[in-house]
Backbone as a printed PyTorch tensor [residue, N CA C, xyz], in Angstrom:
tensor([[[  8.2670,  -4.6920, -13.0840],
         [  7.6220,  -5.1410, -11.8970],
         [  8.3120,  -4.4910, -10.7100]],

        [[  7.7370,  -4.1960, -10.1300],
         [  8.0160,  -2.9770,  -8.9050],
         [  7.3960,  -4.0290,  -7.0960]],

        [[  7.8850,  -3.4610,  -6.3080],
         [  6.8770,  -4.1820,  -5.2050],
         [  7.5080,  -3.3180,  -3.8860]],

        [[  6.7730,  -3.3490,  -2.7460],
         [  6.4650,  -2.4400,  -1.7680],
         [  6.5870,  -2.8890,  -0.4800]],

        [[  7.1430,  -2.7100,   0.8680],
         [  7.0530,  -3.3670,   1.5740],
         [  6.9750,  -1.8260,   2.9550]],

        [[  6.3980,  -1.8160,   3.6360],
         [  6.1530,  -0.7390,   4.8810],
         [  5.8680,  -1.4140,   6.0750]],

        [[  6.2540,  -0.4450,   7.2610],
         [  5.9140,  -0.7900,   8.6070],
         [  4.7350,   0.4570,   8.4020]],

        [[  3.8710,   0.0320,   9.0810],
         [  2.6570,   1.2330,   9.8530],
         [  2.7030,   1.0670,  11.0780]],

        [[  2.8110,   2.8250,  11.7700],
         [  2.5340,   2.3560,  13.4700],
         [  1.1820,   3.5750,  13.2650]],

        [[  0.5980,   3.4570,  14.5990],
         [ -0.2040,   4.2300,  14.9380],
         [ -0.9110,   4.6090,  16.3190]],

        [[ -1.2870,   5.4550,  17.2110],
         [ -1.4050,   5.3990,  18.4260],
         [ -2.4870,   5.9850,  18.4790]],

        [[ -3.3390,   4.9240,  19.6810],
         [ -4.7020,   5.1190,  19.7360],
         [ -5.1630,   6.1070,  20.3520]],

        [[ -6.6190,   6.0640,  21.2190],
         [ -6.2920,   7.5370,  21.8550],
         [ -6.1460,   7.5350,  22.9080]],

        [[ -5.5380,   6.0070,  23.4180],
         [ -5.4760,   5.6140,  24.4960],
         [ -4.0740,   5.7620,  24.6010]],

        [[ -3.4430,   5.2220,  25.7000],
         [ -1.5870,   4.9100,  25.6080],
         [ -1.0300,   3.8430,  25.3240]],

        [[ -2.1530,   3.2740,  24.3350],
         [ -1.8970,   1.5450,  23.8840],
         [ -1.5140,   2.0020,  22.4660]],

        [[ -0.5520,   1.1890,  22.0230],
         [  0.2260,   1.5160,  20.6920],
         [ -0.1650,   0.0510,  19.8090]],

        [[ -0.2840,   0.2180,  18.4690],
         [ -0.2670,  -0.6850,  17.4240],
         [  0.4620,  -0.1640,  16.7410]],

        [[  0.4750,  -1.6030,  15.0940],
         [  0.9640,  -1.0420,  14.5580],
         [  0.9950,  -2.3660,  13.1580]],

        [[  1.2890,  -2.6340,  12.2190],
         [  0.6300,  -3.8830,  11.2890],
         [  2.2190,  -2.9140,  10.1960]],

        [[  1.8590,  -4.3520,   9.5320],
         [  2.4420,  -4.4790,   8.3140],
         [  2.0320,  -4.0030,   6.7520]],

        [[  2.7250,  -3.9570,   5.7510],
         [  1.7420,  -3.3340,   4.1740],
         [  2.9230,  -4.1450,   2.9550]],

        [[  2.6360,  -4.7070,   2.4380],
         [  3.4000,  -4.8490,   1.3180],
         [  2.5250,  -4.9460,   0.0880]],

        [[  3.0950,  -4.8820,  -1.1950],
         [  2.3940,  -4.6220,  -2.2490],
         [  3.3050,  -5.0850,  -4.0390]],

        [[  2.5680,  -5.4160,  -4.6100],
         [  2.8890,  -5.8260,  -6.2250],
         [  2.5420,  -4.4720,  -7.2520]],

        [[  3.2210,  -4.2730,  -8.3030],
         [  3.0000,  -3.7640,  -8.8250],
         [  3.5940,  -3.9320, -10.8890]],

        [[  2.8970,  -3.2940, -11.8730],
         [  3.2770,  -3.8000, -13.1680],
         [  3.2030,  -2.6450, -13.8110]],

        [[  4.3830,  -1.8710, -14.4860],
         [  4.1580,  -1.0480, -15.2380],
         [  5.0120,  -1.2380, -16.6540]],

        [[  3.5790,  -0.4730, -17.3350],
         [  3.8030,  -1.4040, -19.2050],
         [  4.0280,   0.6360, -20.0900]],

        [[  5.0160,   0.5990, -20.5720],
         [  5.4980,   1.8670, -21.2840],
         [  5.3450,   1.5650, -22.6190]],

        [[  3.9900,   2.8590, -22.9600],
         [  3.8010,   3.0380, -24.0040],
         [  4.2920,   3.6810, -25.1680]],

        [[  5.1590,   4.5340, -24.6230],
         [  5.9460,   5.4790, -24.7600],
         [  7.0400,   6.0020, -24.0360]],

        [[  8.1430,   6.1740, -24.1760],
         [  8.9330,   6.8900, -23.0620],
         [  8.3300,   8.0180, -22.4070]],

        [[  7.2890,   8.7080, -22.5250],
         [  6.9590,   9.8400, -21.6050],
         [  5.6630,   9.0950, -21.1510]],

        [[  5.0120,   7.9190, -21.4180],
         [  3.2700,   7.4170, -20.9990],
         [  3.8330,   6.1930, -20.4460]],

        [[  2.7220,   5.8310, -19.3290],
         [  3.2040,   4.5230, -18.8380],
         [  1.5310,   4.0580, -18.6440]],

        [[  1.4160,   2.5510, -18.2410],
         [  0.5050,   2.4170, -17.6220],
         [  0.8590,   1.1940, -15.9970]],

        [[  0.0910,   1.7180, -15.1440],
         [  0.3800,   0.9370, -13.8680],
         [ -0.9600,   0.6750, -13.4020]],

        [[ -0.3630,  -0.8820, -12.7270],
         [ -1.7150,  -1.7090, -11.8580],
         [ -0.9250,  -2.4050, -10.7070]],

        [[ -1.5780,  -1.5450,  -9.7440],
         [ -1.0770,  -1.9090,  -8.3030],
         [ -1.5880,  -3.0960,  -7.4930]],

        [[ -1.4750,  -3.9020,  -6.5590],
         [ -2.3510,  -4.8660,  -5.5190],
         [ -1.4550,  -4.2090,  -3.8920]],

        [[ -2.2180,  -3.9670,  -3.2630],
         [ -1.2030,  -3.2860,  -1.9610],
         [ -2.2730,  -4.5080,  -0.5580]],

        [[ -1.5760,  -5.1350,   0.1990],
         [ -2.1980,  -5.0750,   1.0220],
         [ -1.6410,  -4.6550,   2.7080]],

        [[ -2.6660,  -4.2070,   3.2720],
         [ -2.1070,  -3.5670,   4.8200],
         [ -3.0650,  -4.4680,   5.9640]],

        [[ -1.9910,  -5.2240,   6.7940],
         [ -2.2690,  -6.1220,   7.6240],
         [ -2.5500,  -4.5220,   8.9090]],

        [[ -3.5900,  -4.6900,   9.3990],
         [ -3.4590,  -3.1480,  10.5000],
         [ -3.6120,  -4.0510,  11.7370]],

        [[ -3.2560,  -3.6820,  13.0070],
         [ -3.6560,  -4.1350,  14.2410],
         [ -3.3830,  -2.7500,  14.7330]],

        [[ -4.6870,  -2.6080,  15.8250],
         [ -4.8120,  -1.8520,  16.6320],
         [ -4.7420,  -1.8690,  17.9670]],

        [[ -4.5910,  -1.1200,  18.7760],
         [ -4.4940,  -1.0650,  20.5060],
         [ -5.6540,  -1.6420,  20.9620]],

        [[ -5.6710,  -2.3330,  21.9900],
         [ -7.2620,  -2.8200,  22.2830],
         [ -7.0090,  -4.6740,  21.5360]],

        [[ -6.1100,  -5.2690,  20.8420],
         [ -6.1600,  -6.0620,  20.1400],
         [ -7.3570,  -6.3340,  18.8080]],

        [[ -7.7030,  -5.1390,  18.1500],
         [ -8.7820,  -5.1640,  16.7640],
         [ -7.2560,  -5.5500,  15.4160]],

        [[ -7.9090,  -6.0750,  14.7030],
         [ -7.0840,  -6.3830,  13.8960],
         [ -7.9740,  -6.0700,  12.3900]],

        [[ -7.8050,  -4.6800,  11.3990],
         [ -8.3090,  -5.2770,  10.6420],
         [ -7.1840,  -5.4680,   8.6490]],

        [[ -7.9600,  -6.1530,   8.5950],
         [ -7.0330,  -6.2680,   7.2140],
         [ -7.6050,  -5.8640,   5.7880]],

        [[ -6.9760,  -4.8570,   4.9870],
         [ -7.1650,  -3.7650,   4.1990],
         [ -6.4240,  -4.6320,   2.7540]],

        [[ -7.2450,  -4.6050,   1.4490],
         [ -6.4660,  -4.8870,   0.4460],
         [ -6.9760,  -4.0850,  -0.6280]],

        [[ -6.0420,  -3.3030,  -1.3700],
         [ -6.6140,  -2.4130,  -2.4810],
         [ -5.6350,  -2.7610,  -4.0270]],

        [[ -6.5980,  -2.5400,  -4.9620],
         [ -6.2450,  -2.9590,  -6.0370],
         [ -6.6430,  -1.3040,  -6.9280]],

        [[ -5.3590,  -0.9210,  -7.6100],
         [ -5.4470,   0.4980,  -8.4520],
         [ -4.8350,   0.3770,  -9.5890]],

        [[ -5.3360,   1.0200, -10.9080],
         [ -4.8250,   0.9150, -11.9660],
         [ -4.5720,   2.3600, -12.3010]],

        [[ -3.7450,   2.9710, -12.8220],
         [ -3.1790,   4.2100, -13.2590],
         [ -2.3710,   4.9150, -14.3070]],

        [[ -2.2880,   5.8980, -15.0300],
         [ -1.6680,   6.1190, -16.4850],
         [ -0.4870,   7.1910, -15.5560]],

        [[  0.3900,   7.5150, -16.2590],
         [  1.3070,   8.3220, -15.8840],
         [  2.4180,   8.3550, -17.1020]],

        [[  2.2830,  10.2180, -17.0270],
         [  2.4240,  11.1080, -18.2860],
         [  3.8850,  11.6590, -17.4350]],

        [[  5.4910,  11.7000, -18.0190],
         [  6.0390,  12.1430, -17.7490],
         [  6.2310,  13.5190, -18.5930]],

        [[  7.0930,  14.5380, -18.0130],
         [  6.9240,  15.9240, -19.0620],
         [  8.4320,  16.3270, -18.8360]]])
Protein backbone atom coordinates (compact mmCIF):
# COMPACT_ATOMS: atom_id res chain seq x y z
CA UNK A 1 0.00 0.00 0.00
CA UNK A 2 1.54 3.14 -1.26
CA UNK A 3 -0.27 6.74 -0.86
CA UNK A 4 0.36 10.29 -2.28
CA UNK A 5 0.08 13.56 -1.01
CA UNK A 6 0.90 17.04 -3.44
CA UNK A 7 0.52 20.76 -3.35
CA UNK A 8 -0.77 22.14 -6.91
CA UNK A 9 -0.32 25.82 -7.66
CA UNK A 10 -1.32 27.41 -10.77
CA UNK A 11 -1.66 30.97 -12.24
CA UNK A 12 -4.44 32.26 -14.05
CA UNK A 13 -4.24 34.54 -16.81
CA UNK A 14 -4.94 37.04 -14.67
CA UNK A 15 -2.43 38.10 -11.60
CA UNK A 16 -4.72 36.15 -9.30
CA UNK A 17 -2.96 32.97 -8.09
CA UNK A 18 -4.59 29.55 -6.88
CA UNK A 19 -3.73 26.67 -5.98
CA UNK A 20 -5.64 23.21 -4.17
CA UNK A 21 -4.49 20.20 -2.72
CA UNK A 22 -4.12 16.15 -4.27
CA UNK A 23 -3.67 13.20 -2.20
CA UNK A 24 -4.14 9.66 -3.20
CA UNK A 25 -4.35 5.61 -2.17
CA UNK A 26 -2.84 3.16 -3.83
CA UNK A 27 -2.45 -1.18 -3.86
CA UNK A 28 0.06 -3.05 -5.53
CA UNK A 29 -0.26 -7.03 -5.69
CA UNK A 30 3.21 -8.88 -7.25
CA UNK A 31 2.76 -11.51 -9.37
CA UNK A 32 6.00 -12.10 -9.94
CA UNK A 33 9.13 -10.30 -9.04
CA UNK A 34 9.40 -8.65 -12.49
CA UNK A 35 4.99 -8.21 -12.93
CA UNK A 36 3.01 -6.26 -10.62
CA UNK A 37 -0.46 -5.19 -10.65
CA UNK A 38 -1.66 -1.55 -9.39
CA UNK A 39 -5.05 0.27 -8.57
CA UNK A 40 -4.84 3.80 -7.82
CA UNK A 41 -7.82 6.37 -6.20
CA UNK A 42 -6.09 10.03 -6.50
CA UNK A 43 -8.13 12.88 -5.60
CA UNK A 44 -7.27 16.78 -6.50
CA UNK A 45 -9.14 19.40 -4.48
CA UNK A 46 -8.30 22.47 -7.38
CA UNK A 47 -9.25 26.14 -6.54
CA UNK A 48 -8.80 28.68 -8.91
CA UNK A 49 -8.23 32.60 -9.11
CA UNK A 50 -11.56 34.25 -9.42
CA UNK A 51 -12.67 31.88 -6.33
CA UNK A 52 -13.97 28.58 -8.87
CA UNK A 53 -13.30 25.63 -7.00
CA UNK A 54 -13.41 22.46 -8.81
CA UNK A 55 -12.89 18.98 -7.41
CA UNK A 56 -11.28 16.14 -9.59
CA UNK A 57 -11.28 12.32 -8.48
CA UNK A 58 -9.70 9.57 -10.64
CA UNK A 59 -9.60 5.99 -10.17
CA UNK A 60 -6.69 3.82 -12.46
CA UNK A 61 -5.78 0.34 -12.57
CA UNK A 62 -2.37 -0.72 -14.14
CA UNK A 63 0.15 -3.80 -14.82
CA UNK A 64 3.82 -3.05 -14.60
CA UNK A 65 6.55 -5.25 -16.17
CA UNK A 66 9.98 -4.64 -14.64
CA UNK A 67 13.11 -5.69 -17.07
Amino acid sequence: MFRKIHKLSGIAASRERGFGVSYGLGLSWDFSPRMSAVVEWDSYDLRFAGGNREPVRATSLGLQFRY
